[in-house]
C-alpha positions in Angstrom: 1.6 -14.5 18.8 4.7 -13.9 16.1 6.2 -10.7 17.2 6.0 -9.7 13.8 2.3 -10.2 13.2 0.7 -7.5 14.9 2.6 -4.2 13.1 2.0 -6.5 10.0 -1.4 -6.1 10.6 -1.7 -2.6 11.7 0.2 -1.4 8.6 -2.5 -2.6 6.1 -5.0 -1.2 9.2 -3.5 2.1 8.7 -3.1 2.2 4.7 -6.7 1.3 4.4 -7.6 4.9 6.2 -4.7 6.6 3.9 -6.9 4.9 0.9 -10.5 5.9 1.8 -9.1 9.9 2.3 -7.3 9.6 -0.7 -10.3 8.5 -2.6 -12.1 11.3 -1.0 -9.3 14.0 -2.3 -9.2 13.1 -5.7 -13.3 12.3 -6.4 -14.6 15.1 -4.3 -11.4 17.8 -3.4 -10.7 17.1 -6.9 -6.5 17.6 -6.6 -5.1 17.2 -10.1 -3.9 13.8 -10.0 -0.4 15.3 -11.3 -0.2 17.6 -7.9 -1.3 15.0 -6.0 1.5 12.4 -6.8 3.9 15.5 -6.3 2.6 16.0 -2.9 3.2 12.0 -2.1 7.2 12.5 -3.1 7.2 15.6 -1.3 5.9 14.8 1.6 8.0 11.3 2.7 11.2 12.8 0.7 10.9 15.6 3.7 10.0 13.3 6.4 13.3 11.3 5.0 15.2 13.8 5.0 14.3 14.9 8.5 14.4 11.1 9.5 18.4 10.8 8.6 19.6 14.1 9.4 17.9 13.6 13.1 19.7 10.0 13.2 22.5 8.9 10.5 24.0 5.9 9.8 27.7 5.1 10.0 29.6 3.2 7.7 26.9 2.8 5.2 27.9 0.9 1.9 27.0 2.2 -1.6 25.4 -0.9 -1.9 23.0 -0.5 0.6 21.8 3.0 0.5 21.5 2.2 -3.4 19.1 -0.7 -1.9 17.1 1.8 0.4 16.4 4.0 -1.9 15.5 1.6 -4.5 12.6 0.7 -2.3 11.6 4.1 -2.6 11.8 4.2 -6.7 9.9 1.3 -7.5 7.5 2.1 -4.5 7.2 5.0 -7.0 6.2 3.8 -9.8 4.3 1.2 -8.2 2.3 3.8 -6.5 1.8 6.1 -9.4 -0.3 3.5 -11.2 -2.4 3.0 -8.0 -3.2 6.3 -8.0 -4.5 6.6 -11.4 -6.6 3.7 -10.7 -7.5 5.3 -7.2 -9.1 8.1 -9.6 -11.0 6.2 -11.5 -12.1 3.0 -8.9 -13.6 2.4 -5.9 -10.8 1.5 -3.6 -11.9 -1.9 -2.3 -11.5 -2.5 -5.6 -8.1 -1.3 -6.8 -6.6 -2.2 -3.4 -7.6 -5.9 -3.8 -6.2 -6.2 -7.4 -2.6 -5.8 -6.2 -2.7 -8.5 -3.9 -1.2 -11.3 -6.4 2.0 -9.2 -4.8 2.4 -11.7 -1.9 2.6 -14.5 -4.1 5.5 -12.7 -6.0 7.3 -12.1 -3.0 6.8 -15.8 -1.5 8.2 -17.2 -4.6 11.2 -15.1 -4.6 12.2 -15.2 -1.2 13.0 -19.1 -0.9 15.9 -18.4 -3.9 16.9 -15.2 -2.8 16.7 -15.8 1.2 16.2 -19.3 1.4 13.0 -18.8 2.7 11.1 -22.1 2.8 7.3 -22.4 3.7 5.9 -25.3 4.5 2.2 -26.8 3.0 0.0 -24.9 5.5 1.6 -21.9 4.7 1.7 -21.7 1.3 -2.0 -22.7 1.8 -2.5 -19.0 4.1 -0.5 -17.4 1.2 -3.2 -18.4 -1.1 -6.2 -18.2 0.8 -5.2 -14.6 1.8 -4.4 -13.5 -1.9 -7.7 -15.2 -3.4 -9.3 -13.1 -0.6 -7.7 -10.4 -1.8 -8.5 -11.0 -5.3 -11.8 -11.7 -4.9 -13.0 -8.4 -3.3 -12.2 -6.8 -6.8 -15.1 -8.4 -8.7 -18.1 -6.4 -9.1 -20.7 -4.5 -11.2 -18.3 -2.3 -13.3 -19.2 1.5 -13.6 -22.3 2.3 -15.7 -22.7 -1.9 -16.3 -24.4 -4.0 -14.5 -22.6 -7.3 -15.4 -19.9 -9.0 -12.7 -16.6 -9.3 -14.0 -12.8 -8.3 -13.8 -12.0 -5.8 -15.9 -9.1 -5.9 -18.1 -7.5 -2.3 -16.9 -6.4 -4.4 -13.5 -3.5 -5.8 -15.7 -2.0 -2.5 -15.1 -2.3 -3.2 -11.1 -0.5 -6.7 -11.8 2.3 -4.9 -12.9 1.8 -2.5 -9.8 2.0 -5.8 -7.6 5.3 -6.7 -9.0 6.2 -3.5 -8.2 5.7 -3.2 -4.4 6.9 -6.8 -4.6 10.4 -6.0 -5.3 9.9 -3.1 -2.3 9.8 -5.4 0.0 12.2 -8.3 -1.0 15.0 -5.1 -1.0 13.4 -4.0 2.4 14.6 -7.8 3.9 17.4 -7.4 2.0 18.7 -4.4 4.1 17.2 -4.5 7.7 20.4 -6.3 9.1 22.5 -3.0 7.8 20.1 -0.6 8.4 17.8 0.6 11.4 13.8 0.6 10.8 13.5 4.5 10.5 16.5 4.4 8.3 14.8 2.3 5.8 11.8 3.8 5.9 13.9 7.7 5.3 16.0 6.6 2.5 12.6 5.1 1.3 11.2 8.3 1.7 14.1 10.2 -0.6 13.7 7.8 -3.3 10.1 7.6 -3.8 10.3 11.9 -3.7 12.9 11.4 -6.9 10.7 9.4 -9.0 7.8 11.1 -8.5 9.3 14.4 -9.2 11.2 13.2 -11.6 7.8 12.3 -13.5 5.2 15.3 -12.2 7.4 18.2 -11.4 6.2 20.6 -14.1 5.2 24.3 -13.8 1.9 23.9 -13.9 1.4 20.8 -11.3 3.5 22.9 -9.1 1.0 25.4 -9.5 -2.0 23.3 -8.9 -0.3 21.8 -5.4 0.5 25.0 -4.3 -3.3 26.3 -4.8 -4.6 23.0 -3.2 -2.6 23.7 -0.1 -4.0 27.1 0.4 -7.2 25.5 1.4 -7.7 25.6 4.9 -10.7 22.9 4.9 -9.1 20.5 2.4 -5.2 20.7 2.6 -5.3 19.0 6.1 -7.1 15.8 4.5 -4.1 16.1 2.4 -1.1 16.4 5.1 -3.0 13.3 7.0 -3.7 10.6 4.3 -0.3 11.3 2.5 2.2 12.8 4.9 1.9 11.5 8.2 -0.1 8.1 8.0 2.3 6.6 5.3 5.1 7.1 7.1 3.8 5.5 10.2 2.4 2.3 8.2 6.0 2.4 6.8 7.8 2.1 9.8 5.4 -0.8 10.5 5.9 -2.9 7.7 9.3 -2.2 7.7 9.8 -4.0 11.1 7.3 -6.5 10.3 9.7 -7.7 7.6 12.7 -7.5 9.9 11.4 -9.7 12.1 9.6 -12.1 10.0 9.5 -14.1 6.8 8.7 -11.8 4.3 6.8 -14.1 2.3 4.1 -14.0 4.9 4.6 -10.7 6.2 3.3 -10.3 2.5 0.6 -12.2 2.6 -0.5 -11.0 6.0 -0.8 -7.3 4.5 -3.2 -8.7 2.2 -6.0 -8.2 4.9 -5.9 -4.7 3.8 -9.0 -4.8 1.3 -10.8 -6.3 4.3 -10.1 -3.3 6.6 -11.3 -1.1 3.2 -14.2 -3.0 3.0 -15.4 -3.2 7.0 -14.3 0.6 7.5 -16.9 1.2 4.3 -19.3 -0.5 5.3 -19.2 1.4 9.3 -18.7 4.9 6.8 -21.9 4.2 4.9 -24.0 3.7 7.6 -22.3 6.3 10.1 -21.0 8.9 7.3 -22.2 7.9 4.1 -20.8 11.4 2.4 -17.1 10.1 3.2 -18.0 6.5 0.8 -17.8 6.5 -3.3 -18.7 2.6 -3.3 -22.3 1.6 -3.4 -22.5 -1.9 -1.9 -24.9 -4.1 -3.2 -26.2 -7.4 -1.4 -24.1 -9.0 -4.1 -20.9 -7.3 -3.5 -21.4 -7.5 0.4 -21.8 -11.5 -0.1 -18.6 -11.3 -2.3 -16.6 -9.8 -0.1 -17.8 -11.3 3.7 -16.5 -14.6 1.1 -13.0 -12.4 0.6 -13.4 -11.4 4.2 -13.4 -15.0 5.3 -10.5 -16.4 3.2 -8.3 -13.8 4.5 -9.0 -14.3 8.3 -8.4 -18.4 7.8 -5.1 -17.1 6.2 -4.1 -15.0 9.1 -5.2 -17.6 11.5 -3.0 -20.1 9.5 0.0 -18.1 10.1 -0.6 -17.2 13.1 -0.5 -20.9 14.6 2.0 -22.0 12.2 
């Protein structure tokens, strides 16, 4: 197996955990989405911190910390749009409308890195973003018709997003160590998103949020110390791979979403938003298989 193909499947593994608790906190802990987002910079702009005091860099350009903590700021804004869609979606729904991002990023890469993928290849980077894709169709809320609603344009935009995350992640791992990355990452995503939510009152609502003992540890789990670890994963997927199919690789997240709902609603169905019909489930055992014949693809190519 590629050395890089394991933590590039773990990582989506692990993010598809941080995206079921985050459902949970904003539908049923009901965190003001504002506070929320705050907590998210917070959080991995103090892990960052900690991350590069513990172990600095020597001799670091301006040219690539600017890079590091760019991944951080459009990871940022990226994220924030998620997370209004979290609030409002089912997540193996929202997850799976950002996976046109692999596409983006394979398609970049060849100009940029000279990154060249051959027919089968492209073939996996396909299948595993029509997977993707295809895991976002469904009955829309209070309809019963199938279809794709228009609001997922604002994911596409997302995608792009966490696109250009991850081309300037390749860009810097020769410079940089993996936990380096993955700080400054940390201290720029913590400037955009208090840049945009750090206001008096959000303060306020984080602050009362944290002071409950039952609820605040969800909180310090799904957006503290998970993303950092599924960070540091994907981080040294990319260092060690091509990144247009590290990319597509971490499109097998929706399927992790999807198989950990499905165990949820049968084992604890309070933990699960989603009601699956037998239409959905046929949907997305399809999306299920496109993805694995994308993985298997890559992983014998």
């Amino acid at each position: 197996m590629n050395d890089w193909l394991l933590p590039a499947l773990l990582s989506p593994l692990l993010f598809s955990v941080v995206a079921l608790i985050d459902k949970r906190i904003l539908s049923e802990f009901r965190i003001p989405l504002r506070s929320f987002n705050l907590f998210v910079g917070a959080s991995q702009g103090l892990i960052g911190t900690i991350v590069l005091l513990t172990a600095p860099g020597n001799g670091l350009s301006a040219v690539t910390v600017m890079s590091a903590l760019g991944i951080g700021i459009t990871q940022g804004f990226g994220l924030s749009l998620m997370f209004w869609m979290l609030q409002r979606e089912d997540p193996s729904r929202v997850i799976p409308a950002m996976q046109t991002s692999p596409i983006f990023v394979a398609l970049l890469a060849w100009p940029i890195f000279g990154e060249s993928l051959g027919g089968i290849q492209w073939l996996a980077v396909f299948l595993a973003v029509g997977g993707g894709t295809l895991s976002s169709f469904g009955a829309r809320r209070g309809s019963s018709s199938y279809g794709f609603s228009p609001v997922y344009l604002l994911l596409i935009i997302s995608a792009l997003l966490m696109a250009s995350s991850q081309l300037l992640t390749k860009s810097i791992t020769d410079d940089l160590a993996t936990h380096q990355v993955v700080g400054f990452r940390g201290i720029g995503l913590f400037t955009v998103m208090w840049m945009l939510f750090a206001r008096r009152n959000t303060v306020a609502g984080l602050g009362e949020f944290l002071r409950r003992k039952k609820q605040a540890p969800w909180l310090l789990l799904s957006e503290g110390i998970m993303p950092f670890g599924g960070h540091l994963l994907i981080t040294t997927a990319i260092s060690r791979g091509p990144v247009g199919l590290v990319a597509a690789v971490t499109g097998s997240r929706p399927i992790f979403v999807f198989i950990l709902s499905v165990i949820l609603s049968r084992t604890a169905p309070g933990y699960i938003f989603e009601k699956l019909t037998g239409r959905d489930l046929a949907l997305k055992l399809l999306s299920a298989t496109l993805v694995v014949t994308a993985i298997v693809l890559i992983s014998v190519t």
